[in-house]
N, C-alpha and C positions, 0 to 999 in steps of 0.2 A: 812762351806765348808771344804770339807777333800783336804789335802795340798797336795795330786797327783793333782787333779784337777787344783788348781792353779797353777802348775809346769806344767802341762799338755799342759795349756788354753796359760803358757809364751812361752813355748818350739813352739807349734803350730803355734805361732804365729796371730798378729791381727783378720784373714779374718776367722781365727776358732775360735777364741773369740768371734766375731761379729755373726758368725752363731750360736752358741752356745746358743746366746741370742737372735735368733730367725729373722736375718736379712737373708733375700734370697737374695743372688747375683746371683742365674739362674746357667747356663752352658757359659764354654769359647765362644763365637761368638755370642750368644743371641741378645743382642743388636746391630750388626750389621747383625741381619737376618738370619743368617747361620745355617745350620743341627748341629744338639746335633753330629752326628755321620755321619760316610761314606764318600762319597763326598762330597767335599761341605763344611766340617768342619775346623775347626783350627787343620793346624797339631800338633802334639807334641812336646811338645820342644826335644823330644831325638832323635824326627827324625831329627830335625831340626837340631840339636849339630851334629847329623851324617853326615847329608848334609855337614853343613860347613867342616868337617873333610875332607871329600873325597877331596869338591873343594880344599880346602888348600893343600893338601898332591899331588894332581894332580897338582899344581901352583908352590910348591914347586920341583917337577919330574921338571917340565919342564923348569924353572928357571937353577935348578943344571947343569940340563945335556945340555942344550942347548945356557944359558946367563953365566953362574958365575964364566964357566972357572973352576971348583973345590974348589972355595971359599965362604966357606958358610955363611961369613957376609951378601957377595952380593948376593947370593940365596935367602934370607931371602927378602933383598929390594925388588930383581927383582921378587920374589914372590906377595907381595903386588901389585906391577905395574899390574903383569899378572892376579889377584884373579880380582882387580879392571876392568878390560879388560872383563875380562872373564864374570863378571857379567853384565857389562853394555848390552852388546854384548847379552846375552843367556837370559836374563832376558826382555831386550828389545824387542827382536824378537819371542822366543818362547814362554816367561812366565817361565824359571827354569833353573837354572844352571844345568850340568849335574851328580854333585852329590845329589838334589833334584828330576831329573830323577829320580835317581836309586831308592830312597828311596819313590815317590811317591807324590811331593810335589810339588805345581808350584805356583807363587806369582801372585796375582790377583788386583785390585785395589776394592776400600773398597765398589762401587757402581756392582762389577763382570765384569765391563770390565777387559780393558788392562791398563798396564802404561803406561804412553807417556813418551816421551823420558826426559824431563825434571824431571820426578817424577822418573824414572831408575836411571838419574846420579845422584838426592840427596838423593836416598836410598845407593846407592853403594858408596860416597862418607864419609856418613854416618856410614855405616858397615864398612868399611875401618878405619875410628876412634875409633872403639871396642866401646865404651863409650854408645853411643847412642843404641848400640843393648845389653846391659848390662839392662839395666833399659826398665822395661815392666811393663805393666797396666793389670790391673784383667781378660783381654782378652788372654791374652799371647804374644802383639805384642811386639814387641821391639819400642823404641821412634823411629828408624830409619824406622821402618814402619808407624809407625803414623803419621811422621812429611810429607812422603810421600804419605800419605793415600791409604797403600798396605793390604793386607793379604796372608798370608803364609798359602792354601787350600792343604787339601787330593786332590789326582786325583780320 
């Protein structure tokens, strides 16, 4: 074995070592039925990183200039409060925060309905601990989608 390979197969990491030696793990949503591509699919995680951005930076706007008084420890809290809000709220009723709008992304439950309300507050309660949307499975979910049994769809 020539030693870029090896450095290659480390760098890569596991799931390219595994395929390397001939395991098919398919495309992201496979196994929960979903399009390779278009609608219907697992968004990207860069949409997704984009999504959070917006809502956070929109959570943060509105925090500053309307809770914090000009103090930006308490922007920070009251930001969380309002992201927290804001998702229960936009995700329970329409299916997408409005930085998921923009970017074309709506949260689905893993069977294509809706969430109920109970599985909205333990996703958003969830992302709110950062922790649980940190750690994601060969699909791309975050555990905070899984433990809620959501998916994060293209529109």
């Amino acid at each position: 074995m020539d030693n870029r390979q090896a450095i290659g197969s480390w760098l890569s990491g596991p799931r390219a070592a595994a395929e390397d030696m001939g395991v098919d793990f398919g495309y992201r949503g496979e196994r929960l039925g979903l399009p390779q591509k278009g609608p219907g699919a697992i968004a990207p995680l860069g949409r997704r990183f984009g999504a959070l951005f917006i809502d956070w930076a929109l959570c943060m706007l509105i925090a500053y200039g309307l809770l914090a008084n000009g103090d930006r420890q308490a922007a920070g809290n009251w930001a969380l409060l309002i992201f927290f809000v804001l998702s229960v709220l936009t995700v329970g009723t329409i299916g997408c925060t409005p930085g998921k709008r923009l970017l074309g992304i709506r949260v689905i439950a893993e069977n294509g309905g809706r969430l109920g309300v109970v599985r909205v507050l333990v996703r958003s309660v969830l992302l709110c601990l950062a922790v649980p949307a940190l750690v994601w499975d060969r699909d791309g979910r975050g555990l905070h989608d899984r433990l809620s049994r959501a998916v994060q769809v293209r529109i």
